[in-house]
C-alpha positions in Angstrom: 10.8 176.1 38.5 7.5 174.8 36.8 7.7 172.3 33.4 5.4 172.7 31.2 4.4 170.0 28.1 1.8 168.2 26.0 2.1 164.8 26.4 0.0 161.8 25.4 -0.9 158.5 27.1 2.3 156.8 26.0 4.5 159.7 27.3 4.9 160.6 23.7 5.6 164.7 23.4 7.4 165.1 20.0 8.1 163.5 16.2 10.6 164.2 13.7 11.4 167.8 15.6 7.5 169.1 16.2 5.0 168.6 19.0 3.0 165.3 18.1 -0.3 167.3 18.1 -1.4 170.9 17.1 -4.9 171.9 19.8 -5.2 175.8 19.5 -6.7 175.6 23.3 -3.2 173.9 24.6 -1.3 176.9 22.6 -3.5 179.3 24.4 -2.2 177.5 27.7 1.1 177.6 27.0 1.3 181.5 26.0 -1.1 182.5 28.9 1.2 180.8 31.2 4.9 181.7 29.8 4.1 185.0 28.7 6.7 187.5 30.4 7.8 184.4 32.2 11.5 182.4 31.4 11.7 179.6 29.6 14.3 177.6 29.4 14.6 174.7 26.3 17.1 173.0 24.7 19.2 173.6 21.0 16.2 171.1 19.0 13.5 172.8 20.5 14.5 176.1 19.8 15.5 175.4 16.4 12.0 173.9 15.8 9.9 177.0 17.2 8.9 179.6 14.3 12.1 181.5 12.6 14.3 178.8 15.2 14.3 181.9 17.1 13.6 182.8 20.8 9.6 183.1 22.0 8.7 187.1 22.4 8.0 188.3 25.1 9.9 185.7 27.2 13.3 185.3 28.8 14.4 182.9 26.4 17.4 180.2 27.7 18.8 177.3 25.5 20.9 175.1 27.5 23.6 173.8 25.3 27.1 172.5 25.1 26.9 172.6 21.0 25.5 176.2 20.0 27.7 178.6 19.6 27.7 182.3 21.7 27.2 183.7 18.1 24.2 181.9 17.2 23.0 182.1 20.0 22.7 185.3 19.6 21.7 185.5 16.1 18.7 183.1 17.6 18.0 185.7 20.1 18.6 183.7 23.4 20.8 183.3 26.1 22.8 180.1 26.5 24.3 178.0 29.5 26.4 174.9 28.9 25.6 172.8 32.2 22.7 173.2 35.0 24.9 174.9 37.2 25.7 177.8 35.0 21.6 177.8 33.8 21.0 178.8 37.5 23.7 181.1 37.7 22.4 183.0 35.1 18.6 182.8 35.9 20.0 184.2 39.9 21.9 187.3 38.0 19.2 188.3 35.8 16.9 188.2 38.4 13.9 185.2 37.4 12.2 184.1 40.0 11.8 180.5 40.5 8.4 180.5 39.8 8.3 182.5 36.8 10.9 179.8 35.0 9.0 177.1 32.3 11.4 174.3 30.9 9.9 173.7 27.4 11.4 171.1 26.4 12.6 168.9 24.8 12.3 165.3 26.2 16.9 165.7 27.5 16.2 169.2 29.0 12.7 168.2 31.0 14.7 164.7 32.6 17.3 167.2 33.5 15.6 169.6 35.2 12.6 167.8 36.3 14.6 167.3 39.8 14.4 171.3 40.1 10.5 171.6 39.3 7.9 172.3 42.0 5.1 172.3 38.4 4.2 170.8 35.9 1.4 171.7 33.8 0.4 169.1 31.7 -1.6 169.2 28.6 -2.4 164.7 28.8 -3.7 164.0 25.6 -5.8 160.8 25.4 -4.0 158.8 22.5 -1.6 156.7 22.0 0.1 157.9 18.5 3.5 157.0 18.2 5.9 159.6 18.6 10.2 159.6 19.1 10.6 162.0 22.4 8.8 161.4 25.3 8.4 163.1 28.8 9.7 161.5 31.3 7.9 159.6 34.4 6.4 162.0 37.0 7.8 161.6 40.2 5.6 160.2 42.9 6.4 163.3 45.6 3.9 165.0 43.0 0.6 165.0 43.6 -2.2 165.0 40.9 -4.9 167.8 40.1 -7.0 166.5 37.1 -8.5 169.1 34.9 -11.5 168.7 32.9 -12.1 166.2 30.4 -12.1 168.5 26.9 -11.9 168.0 22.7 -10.4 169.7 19.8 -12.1 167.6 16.9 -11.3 164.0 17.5 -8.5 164.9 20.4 -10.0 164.6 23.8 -7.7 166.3 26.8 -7.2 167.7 30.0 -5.1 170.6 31.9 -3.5 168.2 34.5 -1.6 170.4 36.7 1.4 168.2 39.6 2.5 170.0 42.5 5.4 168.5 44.4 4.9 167.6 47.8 6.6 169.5 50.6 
C-alpha cells in the first residue's frame, strides 16, 4: 500500500475541505501515479473531489462508518466501515498491494499509514496555515529527496519514503 499527499513544512495538507495549494505539476503526479490504480480516501475527501464523486479510471474505496450503501453508490465507490473489512475487500477484488494509494484525508492516512511501504510526497516549502495535517513519517522510512522545483511563488519537491525492510 503506497500514501500519497501534498503536504507543506508544517504538515499542513488541507483547509476548509480542499487541498491547501493548487500546482498543476503535483496534479500531474498524482494522476500519473493513481491512474488504473486503487485509491482508497475517506467520506470528506470524496465529497470534496469534483461532482463528490469517485476519481475515473480508478478503483475508488471510501472507508466510512457514516455513508450509507446508497450513496455510496450514487457517489460511485465502494465502501468499508473498519480496516479489516477495507482489506477484505481490496483481497476479493483482486488490488494488488502496490497498486493501492490512500488519498486522504489527514484520519484515513494515520490509519493506514501502519500498512504503507510508500509515500510519495509532494513537500511544499511554506508554512500557510491549514486545519488537516499529515501525520509524522515514521522513522523505519527512509528518505529520497526530489528536486528542488516552482509553480510561481511555490517552491517543491517529489520526496518519495520507502519503508525499511
Amino acid at each position: 500500500m503506497n500514501a500519497i499527499a501534498a503536504v507543506n513544512a508544517l504538515q499542513y495538507i488541507g483547509k476548509q475541505g480542499d487541498l491547501l495549494y493548487s500546482i498543476q505539476e503535483d496534479m500531474a503526479f498524482f494522476v500519473a501515479k493513481t491512474r488504473g490504480k486503487t485509491v482508497v480516501m475517506g467520506r470528506k475527501t470524496l465529497l470534496s473531489l469534483p461532482g463528490g464523486k469517485g476519481l475515473k479510471g480508478r478503483k475508488n474505496f471510501v472507508l466510512s462508518r457514516s455513508m450509507s450503501d446508497g450513496e455510496a453508490e450514487e457517489r460511485g465507490v465502494l465502501i468499508a466501515r473498519d480496516v479489516d473489512s477495507l482489506f477484505s475487500l481490496l483481497r476479493d477484488l483482486g488490488s494488488p498491494e502496490e497498486d493501492v494509494f490512500v488519498i486522504g484525508g489527514g484520519e484515513i492516512y494515520s490509519l493506514l499509514m501502519p500498512y504503507c511501504s510508500v509515500l510519495y510526497v509532494t513537500r511544499i516549502l511554506r508554512e500557510d496555515e491549514g486545519e488537516t495535517r499529515f501525520p509524522e513519517i515514521p522513522s523505519d522510512f527512509t528518505l529520497t529527496k526530489g528536486d528542488l522545483r516552482r509553480s510561481g511563488e511555490i517552491e517543491y519537491r517529489f520526496d518519495t519514503y520507502v519503508k525499511n525492510r
